[in-house]
C-alpha positions in Angstrom: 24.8 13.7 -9.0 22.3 13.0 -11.7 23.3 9.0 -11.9 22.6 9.0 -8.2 19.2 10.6 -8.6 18.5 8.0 -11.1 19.6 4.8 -8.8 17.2 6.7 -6.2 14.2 6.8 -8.7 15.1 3.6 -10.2 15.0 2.1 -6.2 11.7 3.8 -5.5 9.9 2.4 -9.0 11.0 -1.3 -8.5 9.8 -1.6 -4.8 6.6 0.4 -5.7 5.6 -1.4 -8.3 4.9 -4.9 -5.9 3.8 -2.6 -3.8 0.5 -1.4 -5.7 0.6 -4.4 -7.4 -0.8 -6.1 -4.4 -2.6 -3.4 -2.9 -4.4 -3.9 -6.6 -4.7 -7.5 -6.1 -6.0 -7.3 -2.5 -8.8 -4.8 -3.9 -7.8 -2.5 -1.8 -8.2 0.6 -4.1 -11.6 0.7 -3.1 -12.3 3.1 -0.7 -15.0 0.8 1.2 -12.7 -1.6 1.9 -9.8 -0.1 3.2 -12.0 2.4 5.8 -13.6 -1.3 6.8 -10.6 -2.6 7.0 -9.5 0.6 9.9 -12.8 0.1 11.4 -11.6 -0.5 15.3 -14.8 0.0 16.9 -16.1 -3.1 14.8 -13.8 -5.2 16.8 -15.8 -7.3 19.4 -14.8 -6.2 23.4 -14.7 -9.8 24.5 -11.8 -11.1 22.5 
């Protein structure tokens, strides 16, 4: 039971770690630039 909890953590840490690594790289940590980034209204009608 416990080696299966550890293949489970082990799983979770080595796809989360390219995970916030490129939510680091894409600046995305700041708070600005994600809500601008969920921003639907800014999107032009006419598109």
């Amino acid at each position: 039971m416990a080696n299966l909890r550890f293949h489970c953590l082990a799983t979770a840490a080595l796809s989360g770690a390219p995970f916030g690594a490129g939510i680091y790289v894409s600046q995305m940590v700041d708070a600005k630039k994600v809500l601008r980034f969920l921003d639907i209204a800014a999107i032009p009608a006419d598109s």
